[in-house]
MARRO-123524 format. One record per residue (C-alpha): residue in one letter; x, y, z. Coordinates in steps of 0.5 Angstrom, whole numbers, padded with zeros to 4 digits, always signed. Layout:
residues N
AXYZ ...
//
This chain:
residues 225
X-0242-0065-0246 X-0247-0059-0248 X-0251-0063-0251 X-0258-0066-0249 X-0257-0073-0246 X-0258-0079-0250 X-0264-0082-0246 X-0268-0075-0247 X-0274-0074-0251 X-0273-0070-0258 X-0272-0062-0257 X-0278-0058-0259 X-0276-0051-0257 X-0270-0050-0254 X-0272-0044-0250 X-0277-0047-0246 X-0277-0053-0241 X-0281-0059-0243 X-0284-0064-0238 X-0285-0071-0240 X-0289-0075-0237 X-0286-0084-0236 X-0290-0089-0236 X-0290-0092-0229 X-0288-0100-0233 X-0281-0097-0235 X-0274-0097-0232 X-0273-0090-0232 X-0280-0089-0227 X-0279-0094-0223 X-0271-0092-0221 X-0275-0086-0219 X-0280-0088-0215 X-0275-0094-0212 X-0269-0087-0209 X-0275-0084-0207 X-0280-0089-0203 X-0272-0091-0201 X-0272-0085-0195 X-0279-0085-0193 X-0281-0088-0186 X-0284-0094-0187 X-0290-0091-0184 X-0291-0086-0188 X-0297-0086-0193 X-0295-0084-0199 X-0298-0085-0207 X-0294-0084-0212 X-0299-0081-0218 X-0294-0077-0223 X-0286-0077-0225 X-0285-0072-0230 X-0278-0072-0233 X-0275-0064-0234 X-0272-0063-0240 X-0268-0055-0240 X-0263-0055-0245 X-0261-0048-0243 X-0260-0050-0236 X-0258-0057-0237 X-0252-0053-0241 X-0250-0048-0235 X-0250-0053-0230 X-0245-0058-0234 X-0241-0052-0235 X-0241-0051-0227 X-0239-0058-0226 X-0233-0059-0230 X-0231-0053-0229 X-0231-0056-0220 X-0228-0063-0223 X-0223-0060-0227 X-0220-0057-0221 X-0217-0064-0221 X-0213-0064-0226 X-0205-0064-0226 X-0203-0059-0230 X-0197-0062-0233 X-0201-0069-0235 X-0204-0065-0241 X-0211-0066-0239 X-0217-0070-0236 X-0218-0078-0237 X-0225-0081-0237 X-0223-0086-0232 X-0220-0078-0227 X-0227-0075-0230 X-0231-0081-0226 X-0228-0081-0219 X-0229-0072-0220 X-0235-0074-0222 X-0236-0080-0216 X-0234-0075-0211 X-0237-0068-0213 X-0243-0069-0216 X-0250-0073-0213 X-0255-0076-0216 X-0260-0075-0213 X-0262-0070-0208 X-0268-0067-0206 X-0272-0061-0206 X-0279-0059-0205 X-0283-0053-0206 X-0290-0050-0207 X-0292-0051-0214 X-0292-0044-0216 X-0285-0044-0214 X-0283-0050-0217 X-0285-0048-0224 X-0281-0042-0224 X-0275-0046-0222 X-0277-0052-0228 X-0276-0046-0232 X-0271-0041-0230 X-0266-0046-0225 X-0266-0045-0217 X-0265-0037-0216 X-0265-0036-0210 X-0269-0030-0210 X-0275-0034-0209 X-0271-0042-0207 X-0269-0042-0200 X-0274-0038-0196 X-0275-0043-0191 X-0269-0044-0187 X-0263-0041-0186 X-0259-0045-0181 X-0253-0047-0186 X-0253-0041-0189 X-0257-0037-0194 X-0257-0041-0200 X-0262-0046-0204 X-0263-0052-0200 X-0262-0061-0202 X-0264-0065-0198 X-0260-0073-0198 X-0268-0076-0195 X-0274-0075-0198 X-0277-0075-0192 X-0274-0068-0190 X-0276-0065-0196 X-0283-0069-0197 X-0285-0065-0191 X-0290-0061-0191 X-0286-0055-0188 X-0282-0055-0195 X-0287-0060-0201 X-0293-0055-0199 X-0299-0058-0202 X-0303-0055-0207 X-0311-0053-0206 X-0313-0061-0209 X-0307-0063-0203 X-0302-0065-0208 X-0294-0065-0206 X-0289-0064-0212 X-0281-0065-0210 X-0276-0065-0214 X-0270-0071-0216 X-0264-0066-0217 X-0257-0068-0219 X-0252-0063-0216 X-0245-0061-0215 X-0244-0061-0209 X-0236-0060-0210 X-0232-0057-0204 X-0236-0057-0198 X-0236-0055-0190 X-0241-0054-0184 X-0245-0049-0186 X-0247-0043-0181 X-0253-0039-0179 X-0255-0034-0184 X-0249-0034-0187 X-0248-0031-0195 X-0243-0035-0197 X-0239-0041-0195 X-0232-0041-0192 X-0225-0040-0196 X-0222-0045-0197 X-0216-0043-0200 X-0213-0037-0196 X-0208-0036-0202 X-0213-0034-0208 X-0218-0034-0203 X-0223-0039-0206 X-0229-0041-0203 X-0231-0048-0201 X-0238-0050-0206 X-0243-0051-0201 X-0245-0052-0194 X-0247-0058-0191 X-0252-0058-0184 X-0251-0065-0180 X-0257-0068-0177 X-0257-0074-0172 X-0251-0079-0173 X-0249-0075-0179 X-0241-0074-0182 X-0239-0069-0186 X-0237-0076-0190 X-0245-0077-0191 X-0249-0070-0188 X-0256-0070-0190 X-0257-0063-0192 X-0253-0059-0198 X-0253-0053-0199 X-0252-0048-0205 X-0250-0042-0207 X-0250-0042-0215 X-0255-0042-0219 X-0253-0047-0224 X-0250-0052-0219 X-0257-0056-0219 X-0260-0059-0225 X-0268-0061-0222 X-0269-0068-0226 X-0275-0071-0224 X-0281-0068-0222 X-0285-0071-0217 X-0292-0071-0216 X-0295-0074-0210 X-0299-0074-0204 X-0298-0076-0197 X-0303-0079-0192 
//
């Protein structure tokens, strides 16, 4: 499970994040761009001009331990370990792929590099708390208030795979999330923020508080009329 996905370009440096431009004719690209224009509002104009895959094998490694440490909470202890078919319903419900973040350009090179810390990841709100802060709808985090746009007026967001895990309602300024069980005093994973007709089954807003729990795997560069 640590090793690099199948579909990534060959590792030059392992140190060090690579970014890998798609060529806008391939599947890969047109999956990325279809999940992102998918939540925008119909009267938005935004154009599309550059899709780069991430490739942070240090950091995808920290991030898929993080995950089966979250889904193999689900293990029986007497059935001697976890089967595909149990690993796919954790990973159906504790991770999701995609949500999105945007940021200055500034900051988002520095999250492609050395993950989401949250010394400089979440400044902008703190309403569910005090965490870094993924969106289920491009059109929050495409905004300009979050994706600020640089001296030429370009956006930059980022398509995150994310474990969510155990999550509850986040609150305003709030370090942590709750316990989840009072016994061992475990924490939920994240907090969410419900947004107009939302459930706590579908929230819009997730909010972490690990840095390995989100993987930034697409780099998105845009504008918006």
């Amino acid at each position: 499970a640590l090793e690099a996905p199948d579909f990534w370009d060959p590792i030059a440096d392992k140190s060090v994040v690579q970014k890998h431009s798609l060529d806008e004719r391939g599947k890969e690209y047109q999956d990325i761009v279809k999940a992102f224009m998918s939540t925008l509002p119909s009267r938005q104009n935004v154009k599309v001009q550059k899709v780069e895959r991430i490739q942070n094998l240090a950091m995808w490694q920290s991030y898929v331990v993080k995950r089966q440490t979250v889904c193999h909470r689900q293990i029986d202890p007497t059935s001697g370990g976890m089967s595909s078919a149990d690993e796919d319903k954790a990973l159906e419900r504790f991770e999701r792929r995609w949500l999105w973040h945007g940021s200055n350009i500034e900051v988002m090179d520095k999250i492609l590099q050395q993950g989401f810390n949250r010394s400089f990841c979440g400044k902008n709100a703190t309403m569910y708390g005090k965490g870094v802060y993924f969106a289920r709808d491009t059109s929050y985090s495409s905004s300009k208030t979050y994706a600020v746009p640089d001296k030429k007026g370009d956006q930059y967001i980022m398509a995150c795979r994310v474990v969510v895990g155990e999550y509850c309602r986040g609150l305003w300024d709030a370090l942590t999330p709750d316990v989840r069980d009072s016994r061992t005093q475990t924490l939920f994973d994240s907090t969410v923020g419900l947004i107009g007709n939302d459930s706590m089954t579908d929230p819009s807003i997730f909010v972490t508080y690990h840095d390995a729990q989100a993987y930034p795997e697409y780099l998105i560069k845009f504008r918006s009329a």
